[in-house]
C-alpha positions in Angstrom: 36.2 109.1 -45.1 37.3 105.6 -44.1 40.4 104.1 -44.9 41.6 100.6 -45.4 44.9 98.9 -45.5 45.8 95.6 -46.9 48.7 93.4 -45.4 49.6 90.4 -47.3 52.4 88.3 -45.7 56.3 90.2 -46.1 54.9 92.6 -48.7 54.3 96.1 -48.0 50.4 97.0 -47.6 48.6 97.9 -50.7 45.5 100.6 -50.2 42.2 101.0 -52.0 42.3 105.0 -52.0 44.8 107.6 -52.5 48.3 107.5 -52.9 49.1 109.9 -49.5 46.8 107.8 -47.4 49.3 104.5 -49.2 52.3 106.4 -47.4 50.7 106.3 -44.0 50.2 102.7 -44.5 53.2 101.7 -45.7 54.6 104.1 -42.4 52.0 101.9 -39.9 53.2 98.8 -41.5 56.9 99.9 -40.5 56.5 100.9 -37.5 54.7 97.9 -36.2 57.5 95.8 -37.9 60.5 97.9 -35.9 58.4 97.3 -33.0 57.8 93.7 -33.0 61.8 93.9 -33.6 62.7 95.3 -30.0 64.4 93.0 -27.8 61.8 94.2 -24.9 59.2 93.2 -26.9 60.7 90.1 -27.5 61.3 89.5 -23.7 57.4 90.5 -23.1 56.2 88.2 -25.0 58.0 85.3 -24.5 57.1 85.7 -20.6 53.9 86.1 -21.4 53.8 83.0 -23.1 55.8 80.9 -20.4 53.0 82.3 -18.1 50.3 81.5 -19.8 52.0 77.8 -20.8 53.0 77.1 -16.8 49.3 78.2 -15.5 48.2 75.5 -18.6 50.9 73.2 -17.2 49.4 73.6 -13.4 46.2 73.5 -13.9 46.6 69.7 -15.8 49.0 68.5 -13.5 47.8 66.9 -9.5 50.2 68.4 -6.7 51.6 65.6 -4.6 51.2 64.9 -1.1 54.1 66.8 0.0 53.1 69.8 -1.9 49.2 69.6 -0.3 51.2 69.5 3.4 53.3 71.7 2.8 50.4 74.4 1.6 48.8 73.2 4.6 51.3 74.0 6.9 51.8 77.6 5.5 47.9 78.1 5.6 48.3 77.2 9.2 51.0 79.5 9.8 53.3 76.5 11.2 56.4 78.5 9.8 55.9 81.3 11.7 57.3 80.3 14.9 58.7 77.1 14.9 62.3 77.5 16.1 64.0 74.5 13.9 62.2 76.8 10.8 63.9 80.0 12.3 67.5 78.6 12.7 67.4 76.7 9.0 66.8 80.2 7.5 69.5 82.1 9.1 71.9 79.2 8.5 70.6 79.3 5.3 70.8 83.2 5.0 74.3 83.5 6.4 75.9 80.3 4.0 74.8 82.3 1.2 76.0 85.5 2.2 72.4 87.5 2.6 73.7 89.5 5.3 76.6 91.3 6.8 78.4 90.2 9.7 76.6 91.0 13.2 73.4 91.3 11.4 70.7 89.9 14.0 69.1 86.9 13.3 65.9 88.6 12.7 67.3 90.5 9.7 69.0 87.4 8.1 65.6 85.4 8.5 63.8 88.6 6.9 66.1 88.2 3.7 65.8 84.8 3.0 62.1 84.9 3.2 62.2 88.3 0.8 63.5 85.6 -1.6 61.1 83.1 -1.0 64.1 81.0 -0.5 61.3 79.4 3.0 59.1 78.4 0.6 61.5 76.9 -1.9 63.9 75.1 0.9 63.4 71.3 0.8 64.5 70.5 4.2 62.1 72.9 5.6 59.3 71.7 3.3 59.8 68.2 4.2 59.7 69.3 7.2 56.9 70.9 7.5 55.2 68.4 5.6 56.0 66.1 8.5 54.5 68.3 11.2 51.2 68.3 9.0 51.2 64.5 9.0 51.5 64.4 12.5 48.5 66.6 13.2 46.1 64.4 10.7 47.2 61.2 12.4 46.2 62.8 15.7 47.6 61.7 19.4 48.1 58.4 20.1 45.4 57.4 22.1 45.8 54.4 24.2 42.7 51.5 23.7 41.0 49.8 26.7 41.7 46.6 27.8 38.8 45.0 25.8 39.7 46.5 23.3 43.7 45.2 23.6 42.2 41.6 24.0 40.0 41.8 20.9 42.5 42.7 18.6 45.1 40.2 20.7 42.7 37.6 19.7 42.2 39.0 15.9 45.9 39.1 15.1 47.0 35.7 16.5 44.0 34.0 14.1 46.3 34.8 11.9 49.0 32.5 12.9 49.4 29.3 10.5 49.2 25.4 11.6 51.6 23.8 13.3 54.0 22.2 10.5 54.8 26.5 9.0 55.4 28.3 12.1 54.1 31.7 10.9 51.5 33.5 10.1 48.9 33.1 7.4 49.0 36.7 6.5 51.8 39.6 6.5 49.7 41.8 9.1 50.4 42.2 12.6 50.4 38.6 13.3 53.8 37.9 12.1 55.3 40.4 15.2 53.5 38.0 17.7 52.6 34.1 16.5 55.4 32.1 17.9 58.0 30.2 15.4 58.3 26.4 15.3 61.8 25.3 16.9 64.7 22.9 15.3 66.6 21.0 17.3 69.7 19.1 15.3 72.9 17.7 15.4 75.3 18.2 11.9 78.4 17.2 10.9 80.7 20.4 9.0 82.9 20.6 5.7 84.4 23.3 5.5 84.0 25.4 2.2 87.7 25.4 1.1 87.7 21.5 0.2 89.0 21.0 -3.0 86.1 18.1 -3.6 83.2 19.5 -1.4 80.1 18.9 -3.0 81.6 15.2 -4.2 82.6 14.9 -0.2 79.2 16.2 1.2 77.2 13.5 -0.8 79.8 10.8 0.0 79.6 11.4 3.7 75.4 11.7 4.0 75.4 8.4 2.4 78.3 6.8 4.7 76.5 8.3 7.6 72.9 6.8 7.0 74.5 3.2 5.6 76.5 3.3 8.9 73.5 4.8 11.1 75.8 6.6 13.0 74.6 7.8 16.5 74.5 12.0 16.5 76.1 11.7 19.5 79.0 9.9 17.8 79.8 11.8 14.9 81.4 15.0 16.7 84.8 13.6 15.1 83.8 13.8 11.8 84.1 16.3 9.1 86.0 19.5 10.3 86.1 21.3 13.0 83.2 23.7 12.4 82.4 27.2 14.1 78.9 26.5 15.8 78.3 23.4 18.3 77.7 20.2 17.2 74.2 20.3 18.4 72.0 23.1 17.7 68.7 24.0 19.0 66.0 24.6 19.5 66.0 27.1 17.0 63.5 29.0 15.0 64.2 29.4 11.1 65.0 33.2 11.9 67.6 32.5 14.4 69.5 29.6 12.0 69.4 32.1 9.4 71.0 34.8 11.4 73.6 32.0 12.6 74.6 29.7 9.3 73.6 32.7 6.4 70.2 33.3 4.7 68.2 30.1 3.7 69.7 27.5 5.6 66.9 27.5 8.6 64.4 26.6 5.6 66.6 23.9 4.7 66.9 22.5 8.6 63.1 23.1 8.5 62.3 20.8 5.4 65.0 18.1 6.8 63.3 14.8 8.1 63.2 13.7 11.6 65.5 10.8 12.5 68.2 10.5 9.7 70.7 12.4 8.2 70.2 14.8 5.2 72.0 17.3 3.5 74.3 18.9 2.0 73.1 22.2 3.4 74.8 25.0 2.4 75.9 27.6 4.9 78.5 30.6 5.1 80.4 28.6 6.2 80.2 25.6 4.4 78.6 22.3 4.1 76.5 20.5 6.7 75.2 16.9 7.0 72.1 17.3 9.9 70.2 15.2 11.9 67.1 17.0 12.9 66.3 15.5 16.3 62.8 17.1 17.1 60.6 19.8 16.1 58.5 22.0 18.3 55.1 23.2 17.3 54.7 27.1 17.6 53.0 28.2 20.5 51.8 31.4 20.4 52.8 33.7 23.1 50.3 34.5 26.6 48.6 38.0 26.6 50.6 39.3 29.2 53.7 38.7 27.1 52.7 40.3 23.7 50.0 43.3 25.8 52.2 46.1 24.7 52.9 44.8 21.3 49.0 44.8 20.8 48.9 48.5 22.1 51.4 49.5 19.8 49.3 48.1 16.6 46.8 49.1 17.4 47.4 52.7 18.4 49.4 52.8 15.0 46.6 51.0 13.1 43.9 53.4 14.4 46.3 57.0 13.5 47.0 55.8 10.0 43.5 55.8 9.4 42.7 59.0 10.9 45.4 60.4 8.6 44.3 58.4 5.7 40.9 59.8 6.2 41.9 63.4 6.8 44.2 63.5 3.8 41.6 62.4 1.6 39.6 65.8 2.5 42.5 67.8 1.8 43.2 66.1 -1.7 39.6 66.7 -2.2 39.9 70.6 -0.9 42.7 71.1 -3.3 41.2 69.0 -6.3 37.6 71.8 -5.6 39.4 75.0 -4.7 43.0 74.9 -6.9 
């Protein structure tokens, strides 16, 4: 004969049949609750819930790069017998203790991987990471001499007109156009004047009402720490002499009178900007091996570009 038993919330079930088949409900409705009590039961299921919620969690979220090279690099077996691998472990056993003293090496390498502690290790997954990297970009292999002078010829294109002195675009170009020079004479204030910015614009207009010579004007201002005349120069090089932004200033100064302030490091400067000379872009034979260099670089980042696509696209298929 069947038998039925009726659980409703807290309450202790209620049965459709006889009163000694209501005891052995009311017994099965205790002894589930004393055993959804147990601490191990407890423990069991909230791990089974973290493991469910973490393979939920992995399956949503993309591994990064790093974590596709580094799986990569263990498929390949590339921590198996690389040497730097071997000696991070047992330092890395033997800091924290994983062995006794005089253990061999091979024991303290065996107990850190027991602990998974090569997998988890950033330095070594970085590193191995790395040696992945290396292998998609390939060797570097060196282009013919058409080759150099074709993309010689492509990158100096780039190179802008006369009057800006650099490239048109931020690609290889801007390693190899050549930089329009400044040549000028200037006349120093030094920063610690109590008036400087009322003396700067006092002495550009003296200068230009007077049309003092450059030549003439060494004895003016204060003694300053760079040569009265200057140049030529590219922007680059004023910048690394006077402090950032003042080789733009020389650069938008006319040619044949004295203008200014310019700000420096150091100070103020009046200048006279005596010449300018047009960028000339260097001959083959002086920028060959910077060509090489591009273009061996240009040619492995695609190769890795292209190879890491397939293994985003393997791990995106097969998980």
């Amino acid at each position: 004969m069947g038998m039925s038993c009726v659980f409703r919330s807290r309450r202790k079930p209620q049965m459709n049949t006889d009163g000694h088949r209501s005891k052995i409900c009311v017994h099965l409705y205790s002894s589930v609750v004393s055993l959804f009590r147990l601490p191990a039961v407890h423990f069991i299921v909230v791990g089974a819930l973290l493991y469910a919620g973490n393979r939920a969690w992995r399956a949503e979220v993309k591994p990064t790069d790093e974590e596709i090279l580094h799986r990569e690099a263990l498929r390949l077996g590339l921590d198996r017998d690389d040497a730097l691998v071997h000696d991070r472990l047992v330092r890395l056993g033997r800091f924290l203790g994983l062995a006794k003293d005089g253990d061999p090496a091979t024991t303290v390498e065996a107990e850190v991987r027991a602990l998974g502690l090569d997998r988890d290790d950033p330095v070594i997954r970085r590193y191995l990471a790395h040696l992945v990297e290396l292998s998609l970009a390939g060797p570097p292999l060196n282009p013919t001499e058409e080759e150099l002078r074709a993309a010689s010829d492509s990158l100096l294109a780039g190179c802008g007109p006369r009057n800006s002195g650099g490239p048109r675009n931020s690609g290889g170009a801007a390693l190899l156009c050549g930089a329009e020079l400044h040549a000028f004479s200037h006349v120093y204030l030094r920063r610690e004047r109590a008036s400087l910015d009322r003396d700067g614009d006092r002495l550009l207009r003296e200068l230009n009402d007077r049309r003092v010579d450059p030549a003439s004007a060494a004895g003016i201002g204060d003694a300053s720490p760079h040569p009265a005349r200057v140049g030529p120069a590219s922007v680059a090089a004023l910048d690394r002499s006077f402090g950032a932004g003042f080789g733009a200033a020389v650069a938008r100064a006319p040619v044949g009178s004295w203008a200014g302030p310019i700000a420096s490091s150091h100070g103020l400067h009046i200048v006279f900007v005596h010449e300018r000379q047009p960028a000339r872009p260097p001959d083959f034979a002086a920028i060959r091996n910077q060509v090489a260099w591009q273009l061996i670089r240009d040619r492995q980042q695609r190769r890795y570009e292209k190879r890491m696509s397939e293994l985003r696209r393997t791990t995106d298929e097969h998980g």
